[in-house]
N, C-alpha and C positions, 0 to 999 in steps of 0.2 A: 404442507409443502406446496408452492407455488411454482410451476414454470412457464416461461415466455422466452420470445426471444430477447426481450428486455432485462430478465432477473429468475432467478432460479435459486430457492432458499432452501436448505438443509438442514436438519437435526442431527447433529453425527452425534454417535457415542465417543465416552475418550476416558481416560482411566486416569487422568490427573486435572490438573486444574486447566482454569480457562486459555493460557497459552503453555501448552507443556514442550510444544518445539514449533520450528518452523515449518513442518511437514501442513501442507496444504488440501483440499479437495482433490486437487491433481493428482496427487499421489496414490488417491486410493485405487485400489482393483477395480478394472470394468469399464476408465471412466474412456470417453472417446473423443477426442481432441479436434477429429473433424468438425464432430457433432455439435460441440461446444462453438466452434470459430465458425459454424452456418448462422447459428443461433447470433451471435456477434454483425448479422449483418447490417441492423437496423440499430443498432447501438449499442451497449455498453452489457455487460453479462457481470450480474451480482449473486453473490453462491454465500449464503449466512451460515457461517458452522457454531454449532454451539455444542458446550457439554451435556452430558446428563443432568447437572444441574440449573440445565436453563441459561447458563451463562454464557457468555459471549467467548467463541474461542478464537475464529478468524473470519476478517471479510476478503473477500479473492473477487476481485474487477476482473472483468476485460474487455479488453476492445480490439476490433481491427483497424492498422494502421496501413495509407498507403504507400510505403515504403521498406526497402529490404532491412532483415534484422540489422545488418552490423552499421545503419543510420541511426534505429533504436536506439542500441546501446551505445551509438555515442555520444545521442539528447541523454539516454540517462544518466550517462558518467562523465556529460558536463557539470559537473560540480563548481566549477569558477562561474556560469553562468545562471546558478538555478534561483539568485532574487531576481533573475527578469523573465522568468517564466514559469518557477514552481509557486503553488498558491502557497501563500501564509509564511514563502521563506524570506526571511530580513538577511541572513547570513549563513554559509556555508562554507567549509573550510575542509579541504584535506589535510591529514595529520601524516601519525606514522603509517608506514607502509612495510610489509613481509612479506615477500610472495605473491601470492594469491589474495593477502587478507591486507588490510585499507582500515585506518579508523576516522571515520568525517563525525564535524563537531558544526552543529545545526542549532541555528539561532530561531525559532520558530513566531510566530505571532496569530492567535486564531481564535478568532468569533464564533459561540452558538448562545442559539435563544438569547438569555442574559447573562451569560456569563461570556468573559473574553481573558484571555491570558498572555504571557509571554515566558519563552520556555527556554532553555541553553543547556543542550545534551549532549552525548557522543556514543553514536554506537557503534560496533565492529562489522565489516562487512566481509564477505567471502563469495569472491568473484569466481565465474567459469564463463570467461569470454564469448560473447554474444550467443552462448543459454541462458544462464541465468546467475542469478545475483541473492545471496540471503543475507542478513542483518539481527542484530542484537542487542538491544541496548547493553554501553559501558558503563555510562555514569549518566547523571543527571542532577545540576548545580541547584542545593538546595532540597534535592531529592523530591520534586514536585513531579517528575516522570517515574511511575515504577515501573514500567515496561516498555520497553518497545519488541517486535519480532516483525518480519516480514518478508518477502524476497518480490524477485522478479522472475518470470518464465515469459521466454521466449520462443514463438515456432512460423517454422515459415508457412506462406501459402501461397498459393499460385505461381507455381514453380520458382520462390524465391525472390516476388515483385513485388510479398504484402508480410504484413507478421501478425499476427496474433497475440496479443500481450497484453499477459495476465498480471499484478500489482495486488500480493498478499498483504495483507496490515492486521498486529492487532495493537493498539497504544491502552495504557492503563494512565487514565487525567485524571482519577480520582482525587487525585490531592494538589491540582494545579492551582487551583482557587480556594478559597472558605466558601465551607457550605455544597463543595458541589457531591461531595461522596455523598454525604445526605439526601441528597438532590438523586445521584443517581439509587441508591438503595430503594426508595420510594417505587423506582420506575427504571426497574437493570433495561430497560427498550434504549433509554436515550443512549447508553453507552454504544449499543448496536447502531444508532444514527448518527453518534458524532464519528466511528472509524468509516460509516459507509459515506460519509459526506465526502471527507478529507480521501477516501478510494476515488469516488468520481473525480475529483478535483484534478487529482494529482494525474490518472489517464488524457482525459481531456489535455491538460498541459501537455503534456507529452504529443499525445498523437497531433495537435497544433504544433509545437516547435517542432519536429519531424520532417512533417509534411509542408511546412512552413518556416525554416531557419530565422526568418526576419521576426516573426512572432513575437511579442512581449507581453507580461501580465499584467491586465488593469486594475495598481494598486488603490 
């Protein structure tokens, strides 16, 4: 186990497979949220959980941003704008809507090492206005996603002038391309680098269009 104020990596136990729910590091008993968002000061706070057996269960970002939560969540649930400032997003699309629960259908495109892919998925999300946000993959066209899981937590700081925010992910690409399940069986590490890339990625955007409405990504 590593910690810094830069990244902090975990071994957790878990009693099912490598994504059995959306339940996060956050969740557990003991953890201290101060402690975490001081840690956050100098950058980005990465938390590796994996199973028992070795496998990748979830990657949890975070960063602080300077601006109140309910600016956050309205960069995150710009979904009409997320090809000009989420990485790797070509297309994003709100669908049905119930309640609380949202289903967006995401056109994806994404680069590692040598492999590159292009992805068109949808998964359900279930919102708790500016706390937080979880997700699930519904479908995935051609079935080259088997997973998606991940949420969002949000907390304030400095009496409600800054946020703290965390961006859980775990994606299952195994079968995005030919050859890459192979690829990763070899070396189950890179699956743990390509969810913490697309983790960084995706904070970064965020706490830029936040803090910066004008902001755009350089495709």
């Amino acid at each position: 186990m590593r910690l810094s104020r830069r990244s902090f990596v975990e071994n957790a136990a878990a009693d099912s497979g490598p994504c059995a729910d959306t339940g996060t590091v956050l969740d557990d008993p003991g953890i201290d949220r101060n402690t975490l968002a001081k840690l956050m000061t100098d950058g980005e706070l990465l938390m590796v959980r994996e199973n028992p057996a070795g496998r990748l269960q979830m990657i949890t970002g975070g960063i602080r941003i300077g601006r109140a939560i309910e600016a956050v969540y309205d960069t995150i649930t710009d979904y009409a704008h997320y090809p000009q400032f989420m990485p790797s997003t070509e297309e994003c699309e709100p669908l049905t809507a119930n309640g609380n629960v949202r289903d967006i259908r995401y056109v994806i495109k994404f680069k590692f090492l040598i492999f590159s892919w292009s992805v068109e998925y949808v998964w359900r999300q279930t919102y708790n206005p500016c706390q937080d946000i979880t997700w699930r993959l519904l479908s995935s066209k051609g079935g080259k996603i088997r997973e998606v899981l991940g949420s969002w937590r949000l907390y304030p700081l400095d009496d409600g002038k800054q946020t703290a925010a965390f961006y859980s992910i775990y994606s299952d690409v195994s079968n995005v391309v030919p050859g890459l399940s192979r690829f990763l069986a070899k070396d189950p590490s890179i699956e743990a680098a390509i969810n913490v890339a697309a983790c960084i990625m995706v904070l970064h955007a965020v706490k830029k269009r936040t803090e910066n409405p004008a902001w755009v990504q350089t495709k």
